[in-house]
N, C-alpha and C positions, 0 to 999 in steps of 0.2 A: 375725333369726328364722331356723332351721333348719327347713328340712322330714325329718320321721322317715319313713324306711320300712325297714320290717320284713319281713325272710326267716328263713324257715323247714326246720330242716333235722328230719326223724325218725328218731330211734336208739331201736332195737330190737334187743332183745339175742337172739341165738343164730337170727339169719336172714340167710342168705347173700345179696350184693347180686347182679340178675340182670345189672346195668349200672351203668354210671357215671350218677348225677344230671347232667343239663344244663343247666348255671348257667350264667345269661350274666351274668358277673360284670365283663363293663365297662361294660354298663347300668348301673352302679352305681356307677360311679365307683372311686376309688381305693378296694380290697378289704384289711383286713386280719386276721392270724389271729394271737391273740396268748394265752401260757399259760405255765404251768412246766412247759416240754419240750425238750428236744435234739436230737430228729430224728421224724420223722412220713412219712405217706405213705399213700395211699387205700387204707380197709380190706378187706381178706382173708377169704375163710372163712379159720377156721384148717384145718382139714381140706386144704387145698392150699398152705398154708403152712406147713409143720415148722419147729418151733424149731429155732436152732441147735448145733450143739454143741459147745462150744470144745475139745474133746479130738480133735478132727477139726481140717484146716486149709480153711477156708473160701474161696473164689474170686467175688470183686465185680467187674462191669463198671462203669468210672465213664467219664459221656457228657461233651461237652464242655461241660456245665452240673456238674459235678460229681455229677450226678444218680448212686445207687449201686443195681446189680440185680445181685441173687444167679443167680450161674451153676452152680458145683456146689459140691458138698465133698469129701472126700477118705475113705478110712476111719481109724476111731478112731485114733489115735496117729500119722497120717501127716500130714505137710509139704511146704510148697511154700516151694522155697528159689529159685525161677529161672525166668524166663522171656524170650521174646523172638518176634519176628516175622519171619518170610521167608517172602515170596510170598501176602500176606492171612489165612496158617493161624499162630497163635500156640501154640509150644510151652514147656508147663508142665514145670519139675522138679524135682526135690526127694527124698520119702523116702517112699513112699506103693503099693498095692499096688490103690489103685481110686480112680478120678475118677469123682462123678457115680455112673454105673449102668456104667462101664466098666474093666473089670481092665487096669491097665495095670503096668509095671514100674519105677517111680519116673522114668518121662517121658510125656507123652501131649501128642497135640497139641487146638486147639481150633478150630472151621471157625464164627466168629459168624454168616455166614449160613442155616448150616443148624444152628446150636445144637447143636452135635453135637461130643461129644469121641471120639477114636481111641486106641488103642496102638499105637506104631512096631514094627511089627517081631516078627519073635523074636531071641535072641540080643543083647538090648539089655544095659544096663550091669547088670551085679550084685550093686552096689550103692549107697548115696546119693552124688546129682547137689548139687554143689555149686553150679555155675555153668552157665550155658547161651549161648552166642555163634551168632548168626544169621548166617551167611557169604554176603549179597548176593553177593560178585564170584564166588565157588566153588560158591553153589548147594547150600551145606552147612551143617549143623547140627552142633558141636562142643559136646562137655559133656565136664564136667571135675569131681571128685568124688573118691571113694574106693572104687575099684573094682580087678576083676582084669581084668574081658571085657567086650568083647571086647580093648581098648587095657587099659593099667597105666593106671588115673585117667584115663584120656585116651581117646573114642572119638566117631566121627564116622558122622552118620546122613544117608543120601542120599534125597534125598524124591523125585525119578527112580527109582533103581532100587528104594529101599521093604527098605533094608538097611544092616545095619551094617558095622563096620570099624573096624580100629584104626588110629591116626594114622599119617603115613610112618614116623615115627622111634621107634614099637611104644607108647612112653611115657614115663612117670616114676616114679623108686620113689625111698626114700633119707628119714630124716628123720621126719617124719609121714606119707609119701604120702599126698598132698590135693593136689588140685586146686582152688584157689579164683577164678580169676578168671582168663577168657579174652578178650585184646580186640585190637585194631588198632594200629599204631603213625599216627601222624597220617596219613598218605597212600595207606593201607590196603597194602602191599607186602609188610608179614612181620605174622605172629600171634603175640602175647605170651602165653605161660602163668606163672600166679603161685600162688604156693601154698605146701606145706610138702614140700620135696623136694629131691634132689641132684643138679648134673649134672657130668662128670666129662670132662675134654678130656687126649689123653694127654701122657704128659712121662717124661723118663728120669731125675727125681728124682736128678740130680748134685748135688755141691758144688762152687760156685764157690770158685777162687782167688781172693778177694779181701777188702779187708779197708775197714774205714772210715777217711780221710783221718786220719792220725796228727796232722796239724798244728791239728787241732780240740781244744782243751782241752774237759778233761770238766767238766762244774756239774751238781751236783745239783738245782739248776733246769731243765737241761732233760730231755728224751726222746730214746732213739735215734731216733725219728722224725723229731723236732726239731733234733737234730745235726746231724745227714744232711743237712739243707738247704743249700745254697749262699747266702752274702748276696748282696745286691745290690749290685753296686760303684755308690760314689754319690760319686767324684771329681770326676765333669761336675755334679754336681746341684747346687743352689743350697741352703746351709741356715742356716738364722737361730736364734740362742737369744737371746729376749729376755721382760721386760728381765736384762740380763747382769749381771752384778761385777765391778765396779771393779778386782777383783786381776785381775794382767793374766797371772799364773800359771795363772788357773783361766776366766781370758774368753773364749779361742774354742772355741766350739762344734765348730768342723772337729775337736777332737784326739780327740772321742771317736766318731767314726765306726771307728776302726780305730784305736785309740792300741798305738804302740809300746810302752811298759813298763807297770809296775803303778800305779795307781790311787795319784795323787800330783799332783802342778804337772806343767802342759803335757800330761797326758794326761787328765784329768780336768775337767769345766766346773760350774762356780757361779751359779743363777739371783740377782738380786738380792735382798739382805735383806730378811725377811717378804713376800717377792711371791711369789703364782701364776706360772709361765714358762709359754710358749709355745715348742717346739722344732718347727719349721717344715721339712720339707725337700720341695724341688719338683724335679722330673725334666724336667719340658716335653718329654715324649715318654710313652707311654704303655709301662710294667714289669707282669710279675705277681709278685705279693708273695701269701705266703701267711702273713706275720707277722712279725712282731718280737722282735728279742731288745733286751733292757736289762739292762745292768749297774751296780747303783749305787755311790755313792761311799761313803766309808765314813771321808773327812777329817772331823777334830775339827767337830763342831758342825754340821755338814753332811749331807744324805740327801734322798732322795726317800721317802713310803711310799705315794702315795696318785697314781694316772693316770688317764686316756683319751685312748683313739688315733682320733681322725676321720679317714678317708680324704679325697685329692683325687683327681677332682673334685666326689664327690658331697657332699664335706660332712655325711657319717652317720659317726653315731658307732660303734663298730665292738662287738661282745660278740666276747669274747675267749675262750679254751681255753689253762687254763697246769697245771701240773701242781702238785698241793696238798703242801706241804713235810711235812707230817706224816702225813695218810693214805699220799700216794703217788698215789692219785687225782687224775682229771682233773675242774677246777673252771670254770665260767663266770664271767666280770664284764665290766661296761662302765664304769659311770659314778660312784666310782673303782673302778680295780682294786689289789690292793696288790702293792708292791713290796720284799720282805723286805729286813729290815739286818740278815741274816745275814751277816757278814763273809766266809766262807765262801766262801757263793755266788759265784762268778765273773760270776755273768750268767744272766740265767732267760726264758727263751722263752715267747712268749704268740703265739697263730695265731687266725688267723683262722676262721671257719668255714668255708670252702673259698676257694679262688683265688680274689685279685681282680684285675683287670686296672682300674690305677693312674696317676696321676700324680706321687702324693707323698702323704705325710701330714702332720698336726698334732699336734703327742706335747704334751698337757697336763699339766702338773708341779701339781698343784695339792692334795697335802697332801704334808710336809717336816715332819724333827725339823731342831732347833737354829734356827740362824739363815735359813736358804734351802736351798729342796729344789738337789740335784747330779746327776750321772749320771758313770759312766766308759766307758761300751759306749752305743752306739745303733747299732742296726742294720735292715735291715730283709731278713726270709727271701725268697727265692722262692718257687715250686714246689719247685722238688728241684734243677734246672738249669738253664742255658739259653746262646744263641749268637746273636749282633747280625751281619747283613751288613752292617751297618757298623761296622767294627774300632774306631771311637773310643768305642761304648758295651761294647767288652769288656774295662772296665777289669777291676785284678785284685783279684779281691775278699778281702775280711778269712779269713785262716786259709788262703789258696789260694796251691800253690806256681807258679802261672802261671795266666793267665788263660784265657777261652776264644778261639777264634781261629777265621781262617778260612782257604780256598783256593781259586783259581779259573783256570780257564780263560776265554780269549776275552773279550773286550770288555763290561765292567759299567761301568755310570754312575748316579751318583748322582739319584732322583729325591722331590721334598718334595712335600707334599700340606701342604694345611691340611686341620685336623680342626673337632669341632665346637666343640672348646673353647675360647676367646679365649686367646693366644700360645703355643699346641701348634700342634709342623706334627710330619709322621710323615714320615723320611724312609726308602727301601730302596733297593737296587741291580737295575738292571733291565737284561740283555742284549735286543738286536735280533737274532733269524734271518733267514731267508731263507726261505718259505713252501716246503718239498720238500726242505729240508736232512733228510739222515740224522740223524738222531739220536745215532750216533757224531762225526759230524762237528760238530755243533750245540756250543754253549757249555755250561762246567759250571759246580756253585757249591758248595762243602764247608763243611761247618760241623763245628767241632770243642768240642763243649762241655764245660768241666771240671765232671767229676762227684765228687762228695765220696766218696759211700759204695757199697757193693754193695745192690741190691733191686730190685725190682720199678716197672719208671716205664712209663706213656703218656709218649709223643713225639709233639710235635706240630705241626705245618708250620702257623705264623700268615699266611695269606695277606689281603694287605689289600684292600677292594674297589677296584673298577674306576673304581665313580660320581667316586668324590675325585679321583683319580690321573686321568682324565677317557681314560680307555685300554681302555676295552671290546674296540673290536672287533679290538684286536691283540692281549689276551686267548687263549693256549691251553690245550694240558694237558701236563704234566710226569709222568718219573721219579723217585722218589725210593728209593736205595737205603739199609736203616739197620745196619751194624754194629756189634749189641750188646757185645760181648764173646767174648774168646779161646775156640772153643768151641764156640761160639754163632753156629746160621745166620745170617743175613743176610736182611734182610724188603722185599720190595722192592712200591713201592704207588705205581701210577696216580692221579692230584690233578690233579683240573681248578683251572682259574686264572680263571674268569669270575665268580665271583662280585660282584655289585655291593657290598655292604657285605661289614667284616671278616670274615674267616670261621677256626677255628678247625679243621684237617685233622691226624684219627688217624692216622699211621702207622704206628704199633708201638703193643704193648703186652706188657713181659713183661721179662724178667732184663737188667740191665745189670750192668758191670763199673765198677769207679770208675778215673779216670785214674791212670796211673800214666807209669817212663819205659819200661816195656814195650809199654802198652795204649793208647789212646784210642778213646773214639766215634765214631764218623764219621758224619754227614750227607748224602749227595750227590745232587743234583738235576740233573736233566738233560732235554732235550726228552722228549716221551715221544713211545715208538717207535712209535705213530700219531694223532698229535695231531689235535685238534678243533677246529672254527673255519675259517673262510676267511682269516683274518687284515686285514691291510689295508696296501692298496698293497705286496701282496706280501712284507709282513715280519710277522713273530710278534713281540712280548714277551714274554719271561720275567722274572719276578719275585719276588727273595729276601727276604725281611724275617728275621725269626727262626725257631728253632726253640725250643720247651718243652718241658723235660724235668720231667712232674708224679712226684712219687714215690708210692705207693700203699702201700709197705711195703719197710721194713728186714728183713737178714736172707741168710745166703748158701746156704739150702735150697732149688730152683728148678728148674727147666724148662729142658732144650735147644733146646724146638721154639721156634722162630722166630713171632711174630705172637700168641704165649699168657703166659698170665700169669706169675709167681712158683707154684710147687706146694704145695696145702694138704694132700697125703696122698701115700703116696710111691708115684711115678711118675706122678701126676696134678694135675692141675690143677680143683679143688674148687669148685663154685657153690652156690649155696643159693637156692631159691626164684622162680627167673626164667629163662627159656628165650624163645629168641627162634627162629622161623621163618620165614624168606622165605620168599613165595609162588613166586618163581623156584626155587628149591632142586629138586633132583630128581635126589637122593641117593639110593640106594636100599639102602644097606646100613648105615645107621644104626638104632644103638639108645638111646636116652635115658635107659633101664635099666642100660646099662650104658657103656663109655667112647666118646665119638662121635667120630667124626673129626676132624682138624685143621682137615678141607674145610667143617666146616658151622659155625668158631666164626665168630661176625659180633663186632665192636667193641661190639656192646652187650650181647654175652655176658660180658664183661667185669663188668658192674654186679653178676650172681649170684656172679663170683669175689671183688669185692669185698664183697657181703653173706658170704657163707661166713668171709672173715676178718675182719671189723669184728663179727660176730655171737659171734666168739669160735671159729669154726672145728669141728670134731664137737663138742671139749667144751661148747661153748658151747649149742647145738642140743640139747642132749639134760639137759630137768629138766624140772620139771612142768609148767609151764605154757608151751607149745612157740611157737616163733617160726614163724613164717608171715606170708607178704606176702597178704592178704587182696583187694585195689584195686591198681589201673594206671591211672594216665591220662596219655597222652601227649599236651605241648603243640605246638601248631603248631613254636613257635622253637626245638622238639628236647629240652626238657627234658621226664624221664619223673618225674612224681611215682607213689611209691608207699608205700601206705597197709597198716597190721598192726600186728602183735606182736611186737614186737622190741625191743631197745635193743644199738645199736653202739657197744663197749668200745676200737676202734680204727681205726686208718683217717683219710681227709679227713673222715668227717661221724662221726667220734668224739665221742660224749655225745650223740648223736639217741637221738630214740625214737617209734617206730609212725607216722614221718611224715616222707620222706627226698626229696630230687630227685635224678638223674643226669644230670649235663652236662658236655659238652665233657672227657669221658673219663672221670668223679669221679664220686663219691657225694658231695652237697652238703647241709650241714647247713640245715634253714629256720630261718627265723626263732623266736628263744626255743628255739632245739631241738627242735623238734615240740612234739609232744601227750602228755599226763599217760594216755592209757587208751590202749586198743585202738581202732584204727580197720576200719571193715567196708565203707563204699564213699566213690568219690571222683565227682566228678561236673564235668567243667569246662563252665563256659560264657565263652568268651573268654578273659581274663586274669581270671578268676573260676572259684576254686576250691573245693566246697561240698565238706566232710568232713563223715562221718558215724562215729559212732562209741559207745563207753564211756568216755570223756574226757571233764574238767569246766574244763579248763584248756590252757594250751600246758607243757609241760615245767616252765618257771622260772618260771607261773604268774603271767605277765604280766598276762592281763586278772580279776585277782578273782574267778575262777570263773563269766563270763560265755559261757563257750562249752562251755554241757552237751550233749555228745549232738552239737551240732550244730554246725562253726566255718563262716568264707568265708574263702578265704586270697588274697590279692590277690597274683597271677604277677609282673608287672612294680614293685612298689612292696614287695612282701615284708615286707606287714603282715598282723596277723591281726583280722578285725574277728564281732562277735558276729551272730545272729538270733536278737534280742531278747535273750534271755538262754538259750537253748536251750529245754530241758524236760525232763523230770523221770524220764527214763528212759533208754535206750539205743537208737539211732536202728539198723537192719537193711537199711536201703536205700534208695535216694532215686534218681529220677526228675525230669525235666524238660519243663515241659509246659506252653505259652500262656505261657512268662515266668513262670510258678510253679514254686517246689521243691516237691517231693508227698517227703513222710518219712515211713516206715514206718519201726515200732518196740513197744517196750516200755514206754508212758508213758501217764501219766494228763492230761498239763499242759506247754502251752506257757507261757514263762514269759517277762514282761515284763522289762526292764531294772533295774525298781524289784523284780524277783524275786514278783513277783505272780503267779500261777497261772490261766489261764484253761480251761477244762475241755478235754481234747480225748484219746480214747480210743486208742492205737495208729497212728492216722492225721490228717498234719497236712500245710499248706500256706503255704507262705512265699512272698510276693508283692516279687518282684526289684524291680519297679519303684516298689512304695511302700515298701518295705523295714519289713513286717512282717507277723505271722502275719495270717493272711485266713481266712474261712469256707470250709471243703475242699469246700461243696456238698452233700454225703451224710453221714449219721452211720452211725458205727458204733465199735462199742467191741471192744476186743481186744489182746492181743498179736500185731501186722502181724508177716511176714518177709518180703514182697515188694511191691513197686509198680515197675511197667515198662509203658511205651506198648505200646500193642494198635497202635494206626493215629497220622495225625498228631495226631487230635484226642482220643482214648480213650485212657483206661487202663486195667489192670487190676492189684487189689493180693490179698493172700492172707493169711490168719494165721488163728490162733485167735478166731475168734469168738465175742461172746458175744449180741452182738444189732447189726443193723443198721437203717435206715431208707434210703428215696429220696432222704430232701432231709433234711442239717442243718441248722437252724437253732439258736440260743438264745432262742428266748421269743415272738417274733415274726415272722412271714413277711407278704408281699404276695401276693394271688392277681389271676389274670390268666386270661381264656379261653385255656384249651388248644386239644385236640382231642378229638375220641370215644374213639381207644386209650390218649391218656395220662392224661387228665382236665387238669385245672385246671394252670397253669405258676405256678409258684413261687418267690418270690426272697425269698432269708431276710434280713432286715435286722438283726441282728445285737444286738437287746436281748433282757438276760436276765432272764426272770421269777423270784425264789426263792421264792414264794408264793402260791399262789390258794386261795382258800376259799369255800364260802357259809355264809352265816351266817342260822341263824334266828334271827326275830324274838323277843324274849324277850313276857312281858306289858305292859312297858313301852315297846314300838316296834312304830310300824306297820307297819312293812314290814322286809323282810330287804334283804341284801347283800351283793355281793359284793367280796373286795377283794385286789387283784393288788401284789404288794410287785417291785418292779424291782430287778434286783442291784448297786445304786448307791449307795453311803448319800443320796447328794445330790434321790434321787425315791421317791414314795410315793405310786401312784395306787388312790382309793376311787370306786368305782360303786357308787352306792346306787339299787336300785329302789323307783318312788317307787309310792305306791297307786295303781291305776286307780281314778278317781273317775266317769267317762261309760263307761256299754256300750259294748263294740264299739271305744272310743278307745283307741291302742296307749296301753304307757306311758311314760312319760318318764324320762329317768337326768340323772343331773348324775356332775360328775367333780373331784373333788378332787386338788391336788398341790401339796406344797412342799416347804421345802428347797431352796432351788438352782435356776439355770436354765438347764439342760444343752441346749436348744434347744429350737424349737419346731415340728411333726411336724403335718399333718391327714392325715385318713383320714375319705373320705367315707363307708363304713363297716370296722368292727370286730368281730370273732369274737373272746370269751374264752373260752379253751379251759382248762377247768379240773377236772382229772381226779378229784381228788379231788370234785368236783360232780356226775359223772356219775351216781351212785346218785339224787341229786335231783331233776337237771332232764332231762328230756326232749327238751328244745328248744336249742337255739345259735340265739342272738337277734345278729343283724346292724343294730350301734346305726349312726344318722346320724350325719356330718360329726363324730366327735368329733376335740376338741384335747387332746394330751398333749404333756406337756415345759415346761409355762410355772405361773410362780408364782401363787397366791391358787383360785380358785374359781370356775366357772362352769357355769350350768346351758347345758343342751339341748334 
């Protein structure tokens, strides 16, 4: 037996409350409030509550309850595209000419303790703020937009002196000029600006003498990109074809690494009849390879059509980039890929999507015409070029009329390392100084790499760590001088050597000559002329392993200046979209507008020259719907993912699209080749990367259109995984907060894996650690374009409104004693009502009822009030449900809130101990 007790609440219409009711609602035990509603919150006169207006962009605080309070709006047609905090005052921006009750210029700040909005300034931007960055270590406010003044898109407000300014280097024009997105490179020491815009480094727009290695036969299989590449010599390497053919003409596998004649016996190899083959080759030392070439056979009865290439040591199967025989176009395949029986064809190159650094791979033969799939070419690309300080891995590679080499002064020896991988050891040559040697006197070490073709390479100094080689503290720093070509300054760059793991050091970046018997590149490394370190027991180590020469682009139109790239417009060297600024820099006659010094290019000014040419260069920039880098996030381990509108036609991350990384000198294609739409922000947390975007897929459309609006892209494993299934709009900005993603957008509906729809208005939250959509706290419905932390626990988000509430729930909440300012605490438990009614009694039923339909097909709960039979005695309910037994729920009491009832009843009857969730029937 239950004991009933009944509370009492009175609603009267058109009389303002002078106070909050003081319920003590845990006298009561477990409280709950349950109806067909989405969000709710203690009522208002209206007279102090204005509607809102969705043609205005509206500004919600959300507490660390998700709890949502309206702060201001904006006027009609104005937007909040950006925010951020420095120093407890959060400044809003966007497109807008008043906040609140205050005229401001498309920025204003907001002070939550005194509730109070400002305008910065006069002479603020003139027009829309795209982006806004909070500058902790400078004590400055950067926005970034489309503007003239004070900066070109670019101006910075000092909250000290209470004034504007345009950035050191005036700005950005070129393109779109747009500023979209201003942020920190990981260790906060330069400022990235991303956007749509040019920047410009000079060059004297020569032509180089030089021409591509003659000794490289042409195939209409490959690309001059693909040419250009250097093989890998793999005489030391170990390589297997099995199982093989009996014909002892066509049985080793060695002849087609490099065969001497045409495609016949002894240069050509034969897998076994009707078998899959296996072609195995191992390095036991660690190469970078950027792809593969195969050439097939084309003896009677004999052919490969059908591959995949697995890397060692990872053991992943690799997607490929090969150039499509009939378009002309550049096509993706993995798992098979095909291999023409064009006779023709000499051999047809397939790469990878950027540099891997390798041990060997696995070439799988695994569909074949005739009797057993063949090969006549097996090869495998590099980068562009490259150079071993140890002479026994520079063998000489296929189509090369000598190998690469080296030179050296002073005393080198030989030292091994094991690595991590079971039978790889890594070995390099290491000279001992004398701790106060000159530098002229100290030892040298030359590397002379054969280069194929004329273009555009990074060079780069592979220094191995210390931990292995077990040589820390005799560890210094080196010179390295690099000459490019006839012509062509000489770049010369300071390399520390202490790094504990491998580490990959830019030297150059910019025009190379190919060898010739006139020419060669030279490498040289030397003490540097004031090294670092104390050394130990008074000697230094120096230490040579390789150099890498990555190619970036073919082509003999180019750049004199030493340290810069290949030239995209003449006499310059052409960026698109990314600018990069040390906080050291303190240039003073820089213009961003127009062409900027040699002094201020950094190595990762590089990445905008590579977008400029893989974007397809002016022409490519200029159609209707404009390329733009929207997002920036830089990861700890130095890779820069960036997120937009775009798709690159050439280049190392050739066939990307609105979703790239830059590392270790390269634009790097991701996984599946990006994203299918426009991306608008990026968000890391860890090796956890949340994309936001107009995307429903990755590029090749990998996951079945599970990733709408919303992906997570895993940094270290370089997979793409869903949340949920996205939802049902276009996602504007995401934020990070208590281990939740908060999304802001264009949508009605977060969407389950089974593509199921649960309601959710503009504003949504994704819970990292149970991994899926959760209750945001506050409802509110709209088109969002902003959500960013106020503090560590707050946020604040912005859109077109169209109605909001305090607390979201679906259908039913808990209540809890609050306090006097807040009233009652709230915690919405997540069931959704699609029905409430009351129902009169007809003439043939004694009593009416009410009845609440749950949004489950599986439950269906009926409250019937029964007659009061005794004066004065409350009445009694009983509660019906079936269908299913979705769990089982008490609530010592119960509120059914049911709107459509309110012209009826008077009262909210607060039932005893009811049970819901269990099958058959029981009174109360």
């Amino acid at each position: 037996m239950f004991t009933t007790r009944v509370l009492v609440f009175s609603i009267f219409s058109n009389v303002a409350l002078a106070a909050l009711p003081l319920v003590d609602f845990d006298r009561m035990g477990t409280v709950g409030l349950a109806g067909a509603f989405a969000g709710l919150e203690l009522f208002q006169n209206s007279s102090s509550s204005p509607a809102f207006d969705p043609e205005s962009s509206t500004l919600l605080s959300r507490d660390v309850d998700g709890a949502l309070t309206r702060l201001a709006s904006t006027n009609p047609g104005g937007k909040v595209s950006a925010g951020c905090n420095l120093n407890n005052i959060f400044y809003v921006a966007g497109s807008f000419s008043s906040i609140s009750s205050t005229s401001a210029n498309n920025i204003a700040s907001y002070t939550s303790s005194s509730d109070s909005f400002a305008s910065l300034g006069s002479n603020g931007p003139n027009g829309d703020i795209d982006t806004i960055f909070c500058d902790a270590t400078g004590n400055k406010v950067w926005v970034g937009g489309s503007f003239t003044s004070p900066g070109s898109n670019i101006a910075v407000w000092d909250p000290k002196a209470g004034s504007w300014s345009q950035p050191p280097f005036v700005g950005v024009t070129g393109a779109q000029s747009r500023v979209l997105s201003i942020t920190t490179n990981a260790s906060d020491s330069s400022i990235f600006f991303a956007g749509s815009f040019i920047t410009a480094f000079p060059g004297s727009g020569t032509t180089l003498n030089g021409t591509n290695n003659p000794n490289v036969p042409f195939s209409n299989g490959a690309t001059p990109f693909s040419s250009s590449l250097v093989p890998v010599p793999l005489g030391n390497a170990q390589v297997d074809g099995s199982p093989s053919t009996s014909d002892a003409q066509f049985s080793n596998v060695q002849n087609i690494l490099c065969p001497t004649g045409a495609d016949g016996p002894n240069n050509s190899w034969f897998a076994a009849d009707s078998s899959e083959a296996l072609v195995t080759v191992q390095t036991f030392s660690f190469i970078s390879a950027n792809g593969i070439r195969l050439g097939n056979t084309f003896q009677s009865n004999h052919g490969t059509t059908g591959f995949s290439v697995t890397t060692l040591p990872d053991n992943a199967v690799q997607t490929l980039h090969y150039r499509d025989l009939v378009t002309g176009q550049i096509q993706t395949c993995s798992n098979p890929c095909p291999l023409s029986s064009d006779s023709s064809l000499l051999y047809q190159d397939f790469l990878f999507g950027n540099t891997l650094t390798i041990t060997g791979i696995q070439l799988k033969l695994s569909q074949f015409t005739g009797a057993s799939a063949g090969l006549h070419i097996l090869q495998l690309l590099s980068s562009g070029a490259f150079a071993s300080s140890v002479d026994s891995n520079n063998g000489l590679s296929c189509f090369a009329p000598n190998p690469s080499n080296t030179t050296q002064t002073g005393n080198w020896a030989a030292k091994v390392a094991n690595t991590d991988i079971a039978g790889t050891t890594q070995t390099v040559l290491v000279a001992s100084v004398d701790v106060g040697t000159p530098a002229a006197n100290g030892p040298t070490f030359t590397w002379i790499p054969y280069v194929s073709a004329t273009g555009k390479y990074d060079i780069n100094l592979l220094v191995p760590g210390c931990t292995n080689f077990q040589d820390c503290a005799l560890r210094t720093s080196v010179k390295v001088t690099v000459f490019p070509g006839e012509g062509l300054q000489p770049s010369v760059t300071t390399i520390p050597q202490q790094n504990t793991g491998d580490a990959t050091m830019l030297l150059y970046s910019g025009p190379i000559l190919p060898s010739s018997p006139d020419f060669v590149v030279t490498i040289t490394m030397a003490l540097a002329d004031d090294p670092i370190g104390s050394g130990q027991g008074g000697k230094y180590e120096i230490v040579a392993d390789r150099v890498q020469l990555v190619l970036k682009s073919v082509g003999n139109s180019t750049s004199s200046d030493s340290g810069s790239a290949s030239g995209s417009t003449e006499g310059t060297n052409s960026g698109f979209g990314f600018l990069e600024w040390p906080r050291s820099f303190t240039v003073t006659d820089a213009d961003a507008t127009q062409t900027l010094p040699n002094s201020t290019l950094t190595p990762l000014d590089i990445l905008g020259v590579d977008m400029f040419s893989g974007a397809g260069g002016s022409d490519g920039l200029a159609f209707a719907n404009p390329s733009a880098i929207t997002a920036v996030a830089h990861h700890p381990s130095g890779t820069i993912f960036l997120g937009g509108n775009f798709t690159l036609s050439s280049g190392s991350a050739s066939g990307s699209a609105n979703l790239v990384a830059f590392k270790s000198g390269a634009l790097s294609s991701l996984s599946n080749d990006g994203l299918n739409g426009p991306v608008t922000s990026l968000l890391l947390n860890g090796d956890q990367l949340f994309v936001g975007g107009g995307f429903s897929d990755t590029l090749s459309g990998s996951t079945s259109g599970k990733l709408k609006g919303v992906a997570l892209y895993n940094v270290q494993s370089g997979t793409w995984g869903p949340l949920g299934a996205g939802l049902n709009g276009p996602v504007a900005s995401l934020s990070l907060a208590n281990e939740e993603v908060l999304v802001a957008g264009n949508f009605t509906e977060v969407l389950t894996l089974s593509d199921e729809g649960v309601p959710v208005a503009g504003f949504a939250t994704w819970d990292m650690g149970k991994g899926a959509w959760v209750n945001s706290g506050g409802f509110v419905m709209g088109s969002m374009t902003f959500v960013g932390n106020e503090t560590s626990s707050t946020q604040l988000i912005a859109g077109n409104v169209m109605a909001a509430r305090k607390v979201g729930a679906s259908g039913m909440v808990i209540l809890k004693n609050g306090n006097t300012q807040t009233g009652p605490a709230i915690t919405p438990l997540g069931a959704q009502f699609d029905s409430c009614y009351y129902h009169r009694p007809t003439p043939s039923e004694s009593y009416p009822f009410i009845r609440l339909g749950v949004a489950s097909a599986s439950v269906k709960v009926v409250l019937q009030a029964k007659p009061v039979n005794t004066v004065g005695a409350p009445p009694s309910f009983s509660t019906s449900t079936r269908t299913g037994r979705p769990g089982r729920s008490f609530l010592d009491q119960l509120v059914f809130l049911c709107g459509s009832c309110y012209h009826r009843w008077q009262l909210l009857v607060l039932f005893s101990r009811i049970v819901y969730g269990f099958g058959g029937h029981r009174s109360l």
